[in-house]
PyMOL Python script that loads the backbone (N, CA, C, O; Angstrom):
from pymol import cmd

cmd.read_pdbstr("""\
ATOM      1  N   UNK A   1     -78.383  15.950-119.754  1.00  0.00           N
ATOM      2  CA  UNK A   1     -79.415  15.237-120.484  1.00  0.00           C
ATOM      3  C   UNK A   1     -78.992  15.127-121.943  1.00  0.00           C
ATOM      4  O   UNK A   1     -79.149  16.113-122.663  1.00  0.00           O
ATOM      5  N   UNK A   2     -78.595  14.281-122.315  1.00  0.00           N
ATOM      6  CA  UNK A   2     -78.630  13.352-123.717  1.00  0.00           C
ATOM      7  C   UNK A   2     -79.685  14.028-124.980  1.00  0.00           C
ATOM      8  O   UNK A   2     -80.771  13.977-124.402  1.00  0.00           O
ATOM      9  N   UNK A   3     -79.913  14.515-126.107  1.00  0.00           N
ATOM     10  CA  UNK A   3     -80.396  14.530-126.831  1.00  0.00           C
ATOM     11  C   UNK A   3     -79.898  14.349-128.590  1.00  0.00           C
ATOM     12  O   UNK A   3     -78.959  14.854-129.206  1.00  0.00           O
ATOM     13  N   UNK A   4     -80.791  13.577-128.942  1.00  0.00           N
ATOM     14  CA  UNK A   4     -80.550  13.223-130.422  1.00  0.00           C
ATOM     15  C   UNK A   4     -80.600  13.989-131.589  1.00  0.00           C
ATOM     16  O   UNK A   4     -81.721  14.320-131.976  1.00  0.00           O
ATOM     17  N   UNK A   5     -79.450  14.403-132.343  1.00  0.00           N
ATOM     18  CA  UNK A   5     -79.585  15.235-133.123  1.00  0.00           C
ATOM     19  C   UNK A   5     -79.685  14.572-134.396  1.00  0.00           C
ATOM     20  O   UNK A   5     -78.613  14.066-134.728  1.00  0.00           O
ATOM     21  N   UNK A   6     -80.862  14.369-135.423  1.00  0.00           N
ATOM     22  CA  UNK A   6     -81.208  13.550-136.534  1.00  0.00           C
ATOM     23  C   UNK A   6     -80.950  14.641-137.517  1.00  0.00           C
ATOM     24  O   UNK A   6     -81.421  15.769-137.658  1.00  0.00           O
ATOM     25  N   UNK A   7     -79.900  13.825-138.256  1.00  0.00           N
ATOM     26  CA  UNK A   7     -79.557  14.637-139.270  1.00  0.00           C
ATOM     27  C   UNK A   7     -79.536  13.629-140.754  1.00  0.00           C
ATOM     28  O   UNK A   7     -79.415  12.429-141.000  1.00  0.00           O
ATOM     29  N   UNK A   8     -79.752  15.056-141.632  1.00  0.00           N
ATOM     30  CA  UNK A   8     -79.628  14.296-143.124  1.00  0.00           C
ATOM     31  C   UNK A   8     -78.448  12.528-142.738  1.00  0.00           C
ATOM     32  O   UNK A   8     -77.780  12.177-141.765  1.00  0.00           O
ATOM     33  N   UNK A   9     -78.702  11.993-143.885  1.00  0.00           N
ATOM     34  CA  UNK A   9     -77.517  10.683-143.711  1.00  0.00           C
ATOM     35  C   UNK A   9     -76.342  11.012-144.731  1.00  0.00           C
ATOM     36  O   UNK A   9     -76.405  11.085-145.958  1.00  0.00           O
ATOM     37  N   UNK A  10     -75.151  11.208-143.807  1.00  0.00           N
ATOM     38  CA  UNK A  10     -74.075  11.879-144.725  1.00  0.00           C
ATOM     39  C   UNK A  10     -73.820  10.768-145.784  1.00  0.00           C
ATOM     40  O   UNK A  10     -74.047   9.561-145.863  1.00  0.00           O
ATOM     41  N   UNK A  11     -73.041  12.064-146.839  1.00  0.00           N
ATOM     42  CA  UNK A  11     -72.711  11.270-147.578  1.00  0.00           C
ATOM     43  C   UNK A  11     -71.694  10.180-147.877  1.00  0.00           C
ATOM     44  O   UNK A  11     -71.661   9.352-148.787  1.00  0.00           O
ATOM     45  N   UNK A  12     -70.731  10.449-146.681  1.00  0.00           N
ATOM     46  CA  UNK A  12     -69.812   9.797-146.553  1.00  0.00           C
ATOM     47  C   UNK A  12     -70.703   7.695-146.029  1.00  0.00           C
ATOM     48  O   UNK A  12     -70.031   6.666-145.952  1.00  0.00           O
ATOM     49  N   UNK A  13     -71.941   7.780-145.845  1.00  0.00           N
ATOM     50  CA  UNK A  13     -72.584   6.687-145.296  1.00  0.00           C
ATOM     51  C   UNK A  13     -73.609   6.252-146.652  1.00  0.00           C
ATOM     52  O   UNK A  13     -73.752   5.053-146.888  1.00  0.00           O
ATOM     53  N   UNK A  14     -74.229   7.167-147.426  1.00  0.00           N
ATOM     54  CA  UNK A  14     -75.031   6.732-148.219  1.00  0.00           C
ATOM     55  C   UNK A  14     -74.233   5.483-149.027  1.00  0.00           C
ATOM     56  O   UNK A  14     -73.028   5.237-149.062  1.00  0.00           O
ATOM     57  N   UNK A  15     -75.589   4.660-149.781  1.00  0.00           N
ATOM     58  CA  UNK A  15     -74.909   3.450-150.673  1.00  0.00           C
ATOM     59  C   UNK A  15     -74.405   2.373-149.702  1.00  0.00           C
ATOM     60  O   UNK A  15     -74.104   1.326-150.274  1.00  0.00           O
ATOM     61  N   UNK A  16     -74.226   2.378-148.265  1.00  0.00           N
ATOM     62  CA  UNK A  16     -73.691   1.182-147.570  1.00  0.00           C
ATOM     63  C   UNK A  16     -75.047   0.367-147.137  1.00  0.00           C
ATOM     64  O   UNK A  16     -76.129   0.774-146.713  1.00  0.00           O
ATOM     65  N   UNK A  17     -74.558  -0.932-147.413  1.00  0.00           N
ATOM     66  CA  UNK A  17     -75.447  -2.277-147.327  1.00  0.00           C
ATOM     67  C   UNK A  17     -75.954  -2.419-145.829  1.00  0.00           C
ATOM     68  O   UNK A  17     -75.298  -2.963-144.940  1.00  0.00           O
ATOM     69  N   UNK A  18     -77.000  -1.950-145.699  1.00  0.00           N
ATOM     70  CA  UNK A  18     -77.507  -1.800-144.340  1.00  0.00           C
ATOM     71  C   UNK A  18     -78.291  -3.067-143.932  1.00  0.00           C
ATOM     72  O   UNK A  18     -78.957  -3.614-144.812  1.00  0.00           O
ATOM     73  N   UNK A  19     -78.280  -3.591-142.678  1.00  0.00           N
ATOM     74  CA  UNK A  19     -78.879  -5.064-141.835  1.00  0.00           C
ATOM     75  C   UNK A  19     -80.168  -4.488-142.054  1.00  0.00           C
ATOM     76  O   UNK A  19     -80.820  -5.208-142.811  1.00  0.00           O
ATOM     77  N   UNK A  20     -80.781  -3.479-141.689  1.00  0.00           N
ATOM     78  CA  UNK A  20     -82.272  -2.925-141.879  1.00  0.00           C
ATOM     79  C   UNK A  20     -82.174  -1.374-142.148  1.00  0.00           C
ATOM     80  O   UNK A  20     -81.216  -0.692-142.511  1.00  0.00           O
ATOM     81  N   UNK A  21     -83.445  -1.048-141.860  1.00  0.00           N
ATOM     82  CA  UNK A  21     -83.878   0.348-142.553  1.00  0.00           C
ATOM     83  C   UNK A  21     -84.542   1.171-141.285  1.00  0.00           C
ATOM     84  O   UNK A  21     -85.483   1.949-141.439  1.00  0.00           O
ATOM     85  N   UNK A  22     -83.800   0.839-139.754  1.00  0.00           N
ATOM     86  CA  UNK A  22     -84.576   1.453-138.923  1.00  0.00           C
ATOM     87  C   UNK A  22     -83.310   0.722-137.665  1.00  0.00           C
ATOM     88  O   UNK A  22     -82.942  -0.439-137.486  1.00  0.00           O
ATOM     89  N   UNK A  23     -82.954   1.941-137.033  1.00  0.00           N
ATOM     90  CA  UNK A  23     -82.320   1.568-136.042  1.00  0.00           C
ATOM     91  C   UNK A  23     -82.886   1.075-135.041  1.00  0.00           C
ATOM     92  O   UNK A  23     -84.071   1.252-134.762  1.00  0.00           O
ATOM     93  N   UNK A  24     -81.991   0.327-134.326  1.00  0.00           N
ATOM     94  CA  UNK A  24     -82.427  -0.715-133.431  1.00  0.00           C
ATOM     95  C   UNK A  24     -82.165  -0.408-131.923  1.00  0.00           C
ATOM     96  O   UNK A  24     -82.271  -1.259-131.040  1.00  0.00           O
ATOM     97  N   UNK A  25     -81.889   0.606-131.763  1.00  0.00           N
ATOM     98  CA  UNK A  25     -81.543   0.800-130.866  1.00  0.00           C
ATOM     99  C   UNK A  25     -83.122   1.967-130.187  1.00  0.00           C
ATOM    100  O   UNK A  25     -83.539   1.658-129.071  1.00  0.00           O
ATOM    101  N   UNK A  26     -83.637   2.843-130.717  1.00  0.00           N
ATOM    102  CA  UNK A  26     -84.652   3.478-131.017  1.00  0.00           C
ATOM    103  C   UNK A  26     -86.142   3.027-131.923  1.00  0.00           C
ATOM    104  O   UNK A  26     -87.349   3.171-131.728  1.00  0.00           O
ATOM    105  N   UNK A  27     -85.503   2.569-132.722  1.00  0.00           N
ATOM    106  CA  UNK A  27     -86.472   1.931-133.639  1.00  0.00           C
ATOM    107  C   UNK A  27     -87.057   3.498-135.117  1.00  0.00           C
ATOM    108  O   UNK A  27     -87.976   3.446-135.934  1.00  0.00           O
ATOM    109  N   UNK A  28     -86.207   4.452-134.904  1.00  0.00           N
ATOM    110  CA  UNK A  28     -86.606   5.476-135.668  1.00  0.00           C
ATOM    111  C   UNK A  28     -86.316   5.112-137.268  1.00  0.00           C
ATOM    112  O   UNK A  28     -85.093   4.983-137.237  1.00  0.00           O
ATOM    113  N   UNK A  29     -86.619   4.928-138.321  1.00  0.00           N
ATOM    114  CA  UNK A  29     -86.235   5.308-139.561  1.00  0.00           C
ATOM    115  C   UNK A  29     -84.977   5.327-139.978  1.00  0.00           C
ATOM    116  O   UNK A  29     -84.502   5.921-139.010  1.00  0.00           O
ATOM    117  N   UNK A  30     -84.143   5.148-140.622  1.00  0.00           N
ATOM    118  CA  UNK A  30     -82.785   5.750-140.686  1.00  0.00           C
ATOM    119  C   UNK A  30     -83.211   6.553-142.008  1.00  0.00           C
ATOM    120  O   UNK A  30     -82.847   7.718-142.165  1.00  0.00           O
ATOM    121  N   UNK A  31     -83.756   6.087-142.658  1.00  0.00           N
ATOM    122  CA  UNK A  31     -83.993   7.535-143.826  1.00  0.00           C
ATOM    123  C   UNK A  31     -84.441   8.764-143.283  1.00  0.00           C
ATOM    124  O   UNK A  31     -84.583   9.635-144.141  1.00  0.00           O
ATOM    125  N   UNK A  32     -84.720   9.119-142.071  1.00  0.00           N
ATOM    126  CA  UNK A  32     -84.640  10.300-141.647  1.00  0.00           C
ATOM    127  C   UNK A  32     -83.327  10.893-140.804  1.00  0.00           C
ATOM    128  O   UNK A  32     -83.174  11.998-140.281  1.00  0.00           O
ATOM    129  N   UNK A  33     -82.545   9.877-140.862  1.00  0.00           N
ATOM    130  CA  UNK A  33     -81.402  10.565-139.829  1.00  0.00           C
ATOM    131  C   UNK A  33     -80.510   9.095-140.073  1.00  0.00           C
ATOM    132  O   UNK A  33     -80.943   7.986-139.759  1.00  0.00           O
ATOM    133  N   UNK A  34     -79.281   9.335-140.651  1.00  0.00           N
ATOM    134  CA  UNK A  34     -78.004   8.078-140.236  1.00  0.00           C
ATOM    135  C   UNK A  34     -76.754   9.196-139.886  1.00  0.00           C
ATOM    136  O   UNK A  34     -76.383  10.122-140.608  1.00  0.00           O
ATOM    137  N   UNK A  35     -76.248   8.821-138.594  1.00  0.00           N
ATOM    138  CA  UNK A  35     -75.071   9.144-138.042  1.00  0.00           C
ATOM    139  C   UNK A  35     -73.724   8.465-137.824  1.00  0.00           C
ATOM    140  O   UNK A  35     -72.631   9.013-137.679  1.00  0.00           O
ATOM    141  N   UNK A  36     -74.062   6.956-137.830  1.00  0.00           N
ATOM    142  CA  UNK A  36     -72.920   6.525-137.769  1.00  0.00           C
ATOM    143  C   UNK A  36     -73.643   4.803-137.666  1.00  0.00           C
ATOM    144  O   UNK A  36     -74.778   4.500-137.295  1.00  0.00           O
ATOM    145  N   UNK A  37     -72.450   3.831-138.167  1.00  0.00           N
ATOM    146  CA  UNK A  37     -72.444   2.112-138.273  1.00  0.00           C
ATOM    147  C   UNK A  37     -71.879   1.440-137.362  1.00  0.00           C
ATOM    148  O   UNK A  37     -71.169   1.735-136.401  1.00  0.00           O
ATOM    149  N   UNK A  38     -72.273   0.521-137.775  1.00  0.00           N
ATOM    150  CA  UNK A  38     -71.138  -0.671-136.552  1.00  0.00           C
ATOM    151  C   UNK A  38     -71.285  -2.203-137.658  1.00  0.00           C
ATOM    152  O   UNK A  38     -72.317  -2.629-138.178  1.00  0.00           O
ATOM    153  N   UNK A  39     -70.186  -2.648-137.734  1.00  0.00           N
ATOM    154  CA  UNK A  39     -70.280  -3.391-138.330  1.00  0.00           C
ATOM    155  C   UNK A  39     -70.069  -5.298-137.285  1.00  0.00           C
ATOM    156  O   UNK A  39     -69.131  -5.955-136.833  1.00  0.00           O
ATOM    157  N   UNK A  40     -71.402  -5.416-137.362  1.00  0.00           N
ATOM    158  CA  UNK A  40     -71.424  -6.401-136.501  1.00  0.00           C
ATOM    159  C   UNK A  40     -71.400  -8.100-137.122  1.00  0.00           C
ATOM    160  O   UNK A  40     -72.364  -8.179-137.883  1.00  0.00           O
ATOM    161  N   UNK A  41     -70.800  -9.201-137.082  1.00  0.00           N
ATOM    162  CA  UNK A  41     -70.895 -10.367-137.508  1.00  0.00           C
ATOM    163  C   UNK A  41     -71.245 -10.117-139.283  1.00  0.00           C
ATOM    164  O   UNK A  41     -72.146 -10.503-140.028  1.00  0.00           O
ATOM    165  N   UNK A  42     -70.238  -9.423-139.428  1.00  0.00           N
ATOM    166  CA  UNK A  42     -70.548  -9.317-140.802  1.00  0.00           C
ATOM    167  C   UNK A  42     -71.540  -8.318-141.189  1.00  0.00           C
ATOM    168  O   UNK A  42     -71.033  -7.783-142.175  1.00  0.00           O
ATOM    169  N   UNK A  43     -72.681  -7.760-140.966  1.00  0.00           N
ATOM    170  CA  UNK A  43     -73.221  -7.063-141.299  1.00  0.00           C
ATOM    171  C   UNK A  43     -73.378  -5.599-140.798  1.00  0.00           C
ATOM    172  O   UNK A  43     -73.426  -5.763-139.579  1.00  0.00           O
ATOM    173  N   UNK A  44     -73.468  -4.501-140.986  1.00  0.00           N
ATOM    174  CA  UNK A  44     -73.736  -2.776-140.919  1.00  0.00           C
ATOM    175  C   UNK A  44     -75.161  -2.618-140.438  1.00  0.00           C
ATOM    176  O   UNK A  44     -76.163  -2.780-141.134  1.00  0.00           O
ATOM    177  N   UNK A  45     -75.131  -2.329-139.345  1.00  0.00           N
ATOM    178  CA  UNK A  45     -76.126  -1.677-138.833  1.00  0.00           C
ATOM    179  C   UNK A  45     -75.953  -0.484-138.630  1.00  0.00           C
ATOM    180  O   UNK A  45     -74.828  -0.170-138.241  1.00  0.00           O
ATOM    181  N   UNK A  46     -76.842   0.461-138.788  1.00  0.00           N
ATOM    182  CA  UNK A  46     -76.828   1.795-138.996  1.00  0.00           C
ATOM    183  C   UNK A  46     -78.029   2.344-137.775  1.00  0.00           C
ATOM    184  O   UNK A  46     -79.100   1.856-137.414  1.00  0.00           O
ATOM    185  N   UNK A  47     -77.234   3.651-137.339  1.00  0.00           N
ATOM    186  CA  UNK A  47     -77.830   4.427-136.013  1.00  0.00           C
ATOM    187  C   UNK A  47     -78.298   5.673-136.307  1.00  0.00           C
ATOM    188  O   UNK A  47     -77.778   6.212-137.284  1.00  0.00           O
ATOM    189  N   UNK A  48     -79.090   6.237-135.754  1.00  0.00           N
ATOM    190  CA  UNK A  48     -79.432   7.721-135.794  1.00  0.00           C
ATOM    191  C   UNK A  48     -78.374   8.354-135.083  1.00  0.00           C
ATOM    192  O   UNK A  48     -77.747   9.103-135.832  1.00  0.00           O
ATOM    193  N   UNK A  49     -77.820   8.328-133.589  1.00  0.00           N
ATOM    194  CA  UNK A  49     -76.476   8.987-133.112  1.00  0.00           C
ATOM    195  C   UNK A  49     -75.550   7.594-132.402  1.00  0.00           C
ATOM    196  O   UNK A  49     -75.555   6.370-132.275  1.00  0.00           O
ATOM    197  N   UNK A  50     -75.030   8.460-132.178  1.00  0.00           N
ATOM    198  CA  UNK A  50     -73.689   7.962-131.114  1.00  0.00           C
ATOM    199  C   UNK A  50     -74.423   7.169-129.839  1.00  0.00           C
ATOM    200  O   UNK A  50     -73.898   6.192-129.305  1.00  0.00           O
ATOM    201  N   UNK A  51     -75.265   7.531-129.568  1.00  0.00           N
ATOM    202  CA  UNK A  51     -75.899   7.239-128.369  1.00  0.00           C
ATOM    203  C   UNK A  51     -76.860   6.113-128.729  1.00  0.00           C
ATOM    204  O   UNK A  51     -77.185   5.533-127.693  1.00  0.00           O
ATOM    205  N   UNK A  52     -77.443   5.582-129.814  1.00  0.00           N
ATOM    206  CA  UNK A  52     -78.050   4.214-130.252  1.00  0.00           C
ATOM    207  C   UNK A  52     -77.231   3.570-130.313  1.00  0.00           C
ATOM    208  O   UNK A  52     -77.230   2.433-129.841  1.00  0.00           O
ATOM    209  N   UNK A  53     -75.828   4.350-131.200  1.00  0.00           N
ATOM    210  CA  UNK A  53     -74.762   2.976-131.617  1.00  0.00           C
ATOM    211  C   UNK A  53     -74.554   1.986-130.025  1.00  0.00           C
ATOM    212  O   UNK A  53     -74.757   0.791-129.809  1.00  0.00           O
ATOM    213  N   UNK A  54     -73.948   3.384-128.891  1.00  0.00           N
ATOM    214  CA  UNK A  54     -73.907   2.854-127.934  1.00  0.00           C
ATOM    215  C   UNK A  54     -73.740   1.918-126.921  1.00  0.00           C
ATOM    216  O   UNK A  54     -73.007   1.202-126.239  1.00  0.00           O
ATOM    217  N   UNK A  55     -75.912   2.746-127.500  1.00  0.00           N
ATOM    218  CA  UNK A  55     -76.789   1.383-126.488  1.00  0.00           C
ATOM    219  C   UNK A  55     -76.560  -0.409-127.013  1.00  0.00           C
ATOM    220  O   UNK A  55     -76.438  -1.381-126.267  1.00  0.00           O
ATOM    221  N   UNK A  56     -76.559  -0.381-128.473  1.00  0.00           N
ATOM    222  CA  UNK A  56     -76.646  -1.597-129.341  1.00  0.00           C
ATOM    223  C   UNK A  56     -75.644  -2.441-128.550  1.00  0.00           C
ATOM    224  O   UNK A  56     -75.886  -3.511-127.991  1.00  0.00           O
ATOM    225  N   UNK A  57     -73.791  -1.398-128.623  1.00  0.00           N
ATOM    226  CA  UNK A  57     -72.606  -2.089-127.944  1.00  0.00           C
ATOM    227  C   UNK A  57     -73.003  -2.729-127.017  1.00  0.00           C
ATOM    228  O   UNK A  57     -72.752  -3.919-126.829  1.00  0.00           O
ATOM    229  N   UNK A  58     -73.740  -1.951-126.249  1.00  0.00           N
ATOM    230  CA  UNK A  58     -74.140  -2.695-124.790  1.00  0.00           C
ATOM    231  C   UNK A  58     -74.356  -4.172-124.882  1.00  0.00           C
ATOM    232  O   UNK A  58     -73.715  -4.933-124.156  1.00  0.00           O
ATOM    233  N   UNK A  59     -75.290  -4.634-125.801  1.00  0.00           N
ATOM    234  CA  UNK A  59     -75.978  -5.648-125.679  1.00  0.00           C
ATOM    235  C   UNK A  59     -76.552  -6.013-127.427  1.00  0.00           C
ATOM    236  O   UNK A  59     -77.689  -5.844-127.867  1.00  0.00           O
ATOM    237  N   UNK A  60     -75.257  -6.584-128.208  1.00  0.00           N
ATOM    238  CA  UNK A  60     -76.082  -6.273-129.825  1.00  0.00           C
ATOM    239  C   UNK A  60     -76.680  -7.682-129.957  1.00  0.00           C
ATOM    240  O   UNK A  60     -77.148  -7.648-131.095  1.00  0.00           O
ATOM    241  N   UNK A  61     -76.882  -8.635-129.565  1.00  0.00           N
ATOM    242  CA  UNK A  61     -77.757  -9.779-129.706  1.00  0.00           C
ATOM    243  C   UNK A  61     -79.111  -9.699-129.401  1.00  0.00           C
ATOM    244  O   UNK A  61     -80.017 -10.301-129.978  1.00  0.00           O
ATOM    245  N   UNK A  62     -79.244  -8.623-128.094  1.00  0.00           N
ATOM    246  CA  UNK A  62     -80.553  -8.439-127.637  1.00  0.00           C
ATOM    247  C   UNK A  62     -81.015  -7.423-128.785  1.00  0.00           C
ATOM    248  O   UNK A  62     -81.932  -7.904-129.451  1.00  0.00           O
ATOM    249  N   UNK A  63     -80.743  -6.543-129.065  1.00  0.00           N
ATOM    250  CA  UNK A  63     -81.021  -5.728-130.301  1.00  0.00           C
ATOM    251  C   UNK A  63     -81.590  -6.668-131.222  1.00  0.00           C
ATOM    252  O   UNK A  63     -82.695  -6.797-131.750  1.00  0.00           O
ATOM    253  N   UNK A  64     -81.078  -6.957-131.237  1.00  0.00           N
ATOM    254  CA  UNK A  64     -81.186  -7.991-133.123  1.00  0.00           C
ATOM    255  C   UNK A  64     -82.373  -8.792-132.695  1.00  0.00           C
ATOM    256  O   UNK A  64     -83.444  -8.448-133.195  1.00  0.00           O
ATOM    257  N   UNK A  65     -82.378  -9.694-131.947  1.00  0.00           N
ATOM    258  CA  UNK A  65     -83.352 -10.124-131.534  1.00  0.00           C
ATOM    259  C   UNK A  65     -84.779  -9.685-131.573  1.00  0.00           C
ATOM    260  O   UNK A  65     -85.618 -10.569-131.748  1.00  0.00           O
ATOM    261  N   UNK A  66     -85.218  -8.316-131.422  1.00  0.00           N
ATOM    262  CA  UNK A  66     -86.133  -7.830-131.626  1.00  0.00           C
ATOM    263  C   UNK A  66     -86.507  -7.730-132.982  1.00  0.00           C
ATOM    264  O   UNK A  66     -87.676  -7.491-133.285  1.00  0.00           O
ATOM    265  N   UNK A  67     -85.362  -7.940-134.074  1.00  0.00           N
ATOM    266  CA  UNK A  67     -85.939  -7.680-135.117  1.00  0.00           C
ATOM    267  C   UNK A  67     -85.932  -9.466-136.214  1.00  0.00           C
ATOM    268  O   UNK A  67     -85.905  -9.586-137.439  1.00  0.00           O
ATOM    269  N   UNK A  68     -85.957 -10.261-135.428  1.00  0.00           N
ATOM    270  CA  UNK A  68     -86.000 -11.743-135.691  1.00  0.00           C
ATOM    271  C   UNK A  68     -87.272 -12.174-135.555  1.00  0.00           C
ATOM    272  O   UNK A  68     -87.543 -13.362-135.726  1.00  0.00           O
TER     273      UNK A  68
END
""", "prot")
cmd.dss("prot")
cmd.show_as("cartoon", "prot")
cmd.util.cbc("prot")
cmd.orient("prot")
């Protein structure tokens, strides 16, 4: 079983130009937790883990879509 570990947003990530302010894959906040990006059609979307980035890979149009 899979679980999400939300952690501070390193610093190695702070200051990057983020598509939104809430992952899309979950829909959680990222000011409570950034783990890792993907830089899609030009723009950085930002995940709480490995396992949002993921899901997004799966399918990142349908993602986005929700937030259009």
């Amino acid at each position: 079983m899979a679980t999400h570990q939300h952690m501070a947003v390193s610093s190695d990530l702070k200051g990057l130009p983020l598509a939104g302010k809430t992952d899309l894959s979950c829909g959680m906040p990222l000011s409570a937790g950034l783990e890792d990006t993907v830089n899609y059609k030009g723009k950085i979307y930002g995940f709480c883990s490995k396992e949002c980035k993921n899901e997004f890979l799966k399918d990142p149009e349908a993602h986005i879509a929700k937030i259009k």
